[in-house]
N, C-alpha and C positions, 0 to 999 in steps of 0.2 A: 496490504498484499494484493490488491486487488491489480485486476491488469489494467494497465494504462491507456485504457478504450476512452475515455475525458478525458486525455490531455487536449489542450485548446491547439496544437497542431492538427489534429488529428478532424478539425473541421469542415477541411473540404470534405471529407466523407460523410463524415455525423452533419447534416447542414437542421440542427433539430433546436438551436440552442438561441432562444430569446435577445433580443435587441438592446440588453442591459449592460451596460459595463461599470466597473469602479469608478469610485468619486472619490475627491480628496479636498480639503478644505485649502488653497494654500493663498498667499496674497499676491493680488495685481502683480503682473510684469513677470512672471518666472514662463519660464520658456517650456508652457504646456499651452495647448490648444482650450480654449473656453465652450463651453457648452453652449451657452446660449450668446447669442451678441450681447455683450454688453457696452454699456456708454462709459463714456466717463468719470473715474472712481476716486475717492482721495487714495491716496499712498496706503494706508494699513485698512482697506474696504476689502473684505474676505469677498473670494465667487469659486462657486464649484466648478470643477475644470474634469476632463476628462483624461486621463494618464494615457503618456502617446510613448510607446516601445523607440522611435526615432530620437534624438537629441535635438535636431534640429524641428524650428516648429513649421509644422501645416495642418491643414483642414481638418479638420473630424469626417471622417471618410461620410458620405449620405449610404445609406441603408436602407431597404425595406424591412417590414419587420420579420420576414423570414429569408435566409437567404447566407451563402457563404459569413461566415465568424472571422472579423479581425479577432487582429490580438489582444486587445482589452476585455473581448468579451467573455462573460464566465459560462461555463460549461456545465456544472450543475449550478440550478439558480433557484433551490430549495434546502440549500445544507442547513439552516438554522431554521427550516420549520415552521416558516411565514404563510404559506402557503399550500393548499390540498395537496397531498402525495398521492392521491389516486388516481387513477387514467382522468377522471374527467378534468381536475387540475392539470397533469401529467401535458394531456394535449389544449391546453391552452399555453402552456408554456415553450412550446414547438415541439415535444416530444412526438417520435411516431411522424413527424411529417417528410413527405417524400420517401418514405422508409424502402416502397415499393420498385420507385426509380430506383433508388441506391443499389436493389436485389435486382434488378432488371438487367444495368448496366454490365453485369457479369463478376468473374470470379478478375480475370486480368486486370480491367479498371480499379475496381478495391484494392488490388495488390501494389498495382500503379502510383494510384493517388496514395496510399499509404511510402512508401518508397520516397515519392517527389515531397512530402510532408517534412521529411529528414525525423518524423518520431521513433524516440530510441527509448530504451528498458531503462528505467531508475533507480535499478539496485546495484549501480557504479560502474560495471564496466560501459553501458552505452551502449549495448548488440542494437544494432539498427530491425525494429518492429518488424517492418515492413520482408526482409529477409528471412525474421524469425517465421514469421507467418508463410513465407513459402516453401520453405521445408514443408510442412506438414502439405502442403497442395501437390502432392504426388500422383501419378496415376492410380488411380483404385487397382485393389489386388483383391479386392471383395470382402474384406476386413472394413468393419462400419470405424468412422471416426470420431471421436469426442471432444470438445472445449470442456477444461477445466479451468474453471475460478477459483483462486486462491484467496477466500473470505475470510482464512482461519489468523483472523489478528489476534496474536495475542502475545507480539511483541511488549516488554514494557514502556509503558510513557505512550502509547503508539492509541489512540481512538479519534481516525480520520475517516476509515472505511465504510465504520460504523455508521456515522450520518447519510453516508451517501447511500446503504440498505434501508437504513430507517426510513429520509426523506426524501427524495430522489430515486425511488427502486425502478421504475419505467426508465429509465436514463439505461441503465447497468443491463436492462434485459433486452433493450433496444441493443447496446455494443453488442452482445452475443451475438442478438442473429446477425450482425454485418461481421462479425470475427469468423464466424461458423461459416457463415458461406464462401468467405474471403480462401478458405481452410477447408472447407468440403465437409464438412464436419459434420454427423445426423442429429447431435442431441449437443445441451451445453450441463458442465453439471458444474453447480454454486457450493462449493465448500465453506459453508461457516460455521465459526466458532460455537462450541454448544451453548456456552453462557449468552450469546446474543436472542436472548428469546424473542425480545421484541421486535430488531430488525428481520430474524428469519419469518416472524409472521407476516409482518408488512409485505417481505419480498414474497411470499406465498400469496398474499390476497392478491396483489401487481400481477404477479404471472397466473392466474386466477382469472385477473379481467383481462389480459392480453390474449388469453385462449378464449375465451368468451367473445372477445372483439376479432376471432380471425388474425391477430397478430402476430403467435406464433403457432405454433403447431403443421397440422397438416394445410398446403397451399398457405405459408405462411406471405400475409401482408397481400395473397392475391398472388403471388411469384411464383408458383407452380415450385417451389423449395420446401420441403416438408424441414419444421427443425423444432424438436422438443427442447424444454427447460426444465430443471431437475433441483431439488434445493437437497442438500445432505447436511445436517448437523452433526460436529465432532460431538467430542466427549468431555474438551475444556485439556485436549492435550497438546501443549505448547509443540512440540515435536512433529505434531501435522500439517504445523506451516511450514517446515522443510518438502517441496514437488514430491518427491518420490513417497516417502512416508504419508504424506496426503492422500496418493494413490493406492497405498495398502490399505490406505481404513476406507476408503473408499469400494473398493472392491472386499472388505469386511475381514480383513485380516486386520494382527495388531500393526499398529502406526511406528513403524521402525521404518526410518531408510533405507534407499537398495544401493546393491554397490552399482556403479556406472562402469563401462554400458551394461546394457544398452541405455541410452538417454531417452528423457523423457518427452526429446521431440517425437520420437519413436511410441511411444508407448502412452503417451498421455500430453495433455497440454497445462501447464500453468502458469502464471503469471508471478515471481517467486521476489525475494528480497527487498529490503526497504530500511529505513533507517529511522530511528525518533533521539530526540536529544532532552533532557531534564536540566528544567532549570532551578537551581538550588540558590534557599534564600542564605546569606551572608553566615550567618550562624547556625546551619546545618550540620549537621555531623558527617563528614563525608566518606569516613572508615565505616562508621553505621549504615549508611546509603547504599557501598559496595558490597558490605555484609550481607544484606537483605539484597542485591541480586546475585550473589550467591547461591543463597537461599533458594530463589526463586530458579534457576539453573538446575541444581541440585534435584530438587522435587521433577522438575519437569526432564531429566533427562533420561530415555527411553533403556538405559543400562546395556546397550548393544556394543556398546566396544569399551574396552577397557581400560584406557587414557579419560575417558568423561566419565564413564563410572563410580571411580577409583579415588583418580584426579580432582576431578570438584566436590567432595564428598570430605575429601584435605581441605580442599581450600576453604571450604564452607566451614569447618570446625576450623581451622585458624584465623580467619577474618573478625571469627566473635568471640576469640582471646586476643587480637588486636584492638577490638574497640572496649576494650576493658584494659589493657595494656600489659595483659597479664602472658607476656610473650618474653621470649628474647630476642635480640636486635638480627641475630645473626638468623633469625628466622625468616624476615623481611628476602632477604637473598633465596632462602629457601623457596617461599612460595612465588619467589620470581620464579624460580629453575622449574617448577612442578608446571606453575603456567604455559612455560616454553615446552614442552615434556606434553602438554596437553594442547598446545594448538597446531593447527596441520595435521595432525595421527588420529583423526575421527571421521566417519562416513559421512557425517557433514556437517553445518557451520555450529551446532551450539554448541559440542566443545572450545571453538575460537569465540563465538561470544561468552563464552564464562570466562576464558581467559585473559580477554582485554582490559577489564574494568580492571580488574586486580592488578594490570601491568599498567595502566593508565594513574591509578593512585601510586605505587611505586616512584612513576617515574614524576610526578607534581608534588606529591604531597608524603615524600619519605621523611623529610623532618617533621612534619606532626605525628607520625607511625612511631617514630623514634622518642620523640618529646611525651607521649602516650606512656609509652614502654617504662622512661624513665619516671613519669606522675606515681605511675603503680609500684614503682620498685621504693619509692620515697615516703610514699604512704603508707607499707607493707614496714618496712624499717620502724618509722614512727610509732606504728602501732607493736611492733616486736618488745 
């Protein structure tokens, strides 16, 4: 849930990100660009090559080592922990560099270069960044403004965020101040998960040495831009990665969603939606799968409207009479009808996420729902 300040479009602006790009093993003659000259090879002589975004082949672009990001290169170059995550690592790896120019060049250039980037939101519809971001650049009305980070993963299947607070945290406080300013914005506040203990420490030591090094705070990076960073720990309630309910427990109310409007361009900024997929081995139980995120639905739904309330609280007691088969057939129809009953009629999306799995197994895998139903009624018999 974090905002999309690393996407690798997003380089012209960020120009912070190391000379590194992926490697692939693959053999002689396939139509990728070679890293290094090579001579003459037999037919199955392996050479690492560098992955070229074009089909057809050319040069491996020349590069200094800091300086505009093709498309190969990676954006955070610490997720797996090889390397210091501290500012002293941080800026060897180009973090922080030119940060100053970037804040110099103004509020319109960041908007600009964000814009002509074509980076768009990743949680499906594709609202174009650069737009979202100038909503919030309004004239001042003397109302101070905030960036809000939406750190609170705790989608299931879903620990991507996570790495990039743990290793990588100067990367993430770096986008701030270039979002905030971009956005006018006086402070940024990082909303994470309360169970990430380690990553909120990490991001707290980072923004620790960032204020220590002048990087951000008051005259942040030298720019005459004053801008704070703020770390807020949930409470481990899934319902606060919905924007608005973020912003109630943020301001210390309970974490229930607001109705719209007004919107949260208005009223706060987040970075919202995202998507994880599980991969299940061959002989998984996949009625037990859906059960348990039922389950998980169920416990985390904040009780504020009465279709998710109600609704998944059914479906979570029939799901674990279905993996037992201890149901009837004509029940399968039933909790389709409750799912329909419960998606769309909620103040925001986790009733539709509780809804889908249960509609998704329905519509794959009703003959094993069915074939279940019938084990139990067979064994119930036998033992009769």
């Amino acid at each position: 849930m974090l905002s999309c300040l690393g996407c690798p479009v997003l380089s012209r602006v960020l120009t912070t990100g190391a000379s590194r790009a992926p490697v692939a093993v693959v053999a002689t003659g396939a139509s990728h660009t070679s890293v290094a000259a090579s001579t003459a090879s037999p037919p199955n002589y392996m050479t690492l090559v560098r992955y070229n975004s074009s089909t057809a082949q050319q040069e491996t672009p020349k590069k200094t080592k800091f300086g505009p990001l093709a498309d190969q290169d990676r954006i955070f170059t610490n997720l797996y922990g090889r390397h210091n995550w501290r500012l002293k690592g941080a800026l060897r790896r180009g973090d922080w560099y030119k940060t100053k120019g970037i804040l110099d060049k103004g509020v319109d250039w960041i908007l600009n270069e964000i814009k002509v980037s074509g980076l768009r939101g990743r949680g499906g519809a594709g609202f174009p960044t650069g737009m979202k971001w100038g909503f919030m650049n309004k004239p001042s009305d003397g109302r101070p403004k905030y960036l809000v980070v939406n750190a609170d993963e705790g989608e299931p299947g879903t620990c991507k965020d996570r790495e990039i607070m743990r290793n990588d945290p100067h990367k993430l406080i770096e986008g701030c101040l270039v979002a905030g300013r971009a956005m006018g914005a006086r402070a940024a506040y990082i909303y994470i998960r309360g169970e990430f203990y380690n990553e909120s420490s990490n991001l707290q030591v980072a923004i620790n040495e960032a204020y220590a090094a002048g990087l951000i705070g008051r005259n942040a990076c030298g720019s005459g831009y004053d801008f704070d960073v703020f770390v807020m720990r949930g409470a481990g309630a899934y319902i606060c990665g919905e924007e608005t309910a973020l912003i109630e427990s943020i301001e210390g109310k309970q974490g229930k969603p607001r109705l719209k409007p007004p919107f949260p361009a208005d009223v706060g900024k987040s970075e919202t939606n995202k998507f994880s997929f599980l991969i299940f081995f061959f002989n998984t139980d996949v009625i037990q799968a859906i059960a348990r995120l039922m389950e998980f639905y169920k416990h985390e739904s904040c009780g504020q409207c009465t279709p998710c309330r109600e609704g998944v609280d059914w479906m979570n007691k029939m799901m674990w009479r279905f993996v037992k088969g201890d149901a009837q057939s004509a029940e399968i129809d039933m909790i389709w009808e409750i799912s329909k009953q419960i998606e769309g009629h909620t103040i925001c999306a986790l009733g539709d996420g509780a809804a889908w799995p249960v509609q998704g197994l329905i519509c794959h895998f009703r003959p094993l729902m069915e074939n279940r139903i019938a084990d139990f009624k067979q064994k119930q018999q036998a033992h009769a």
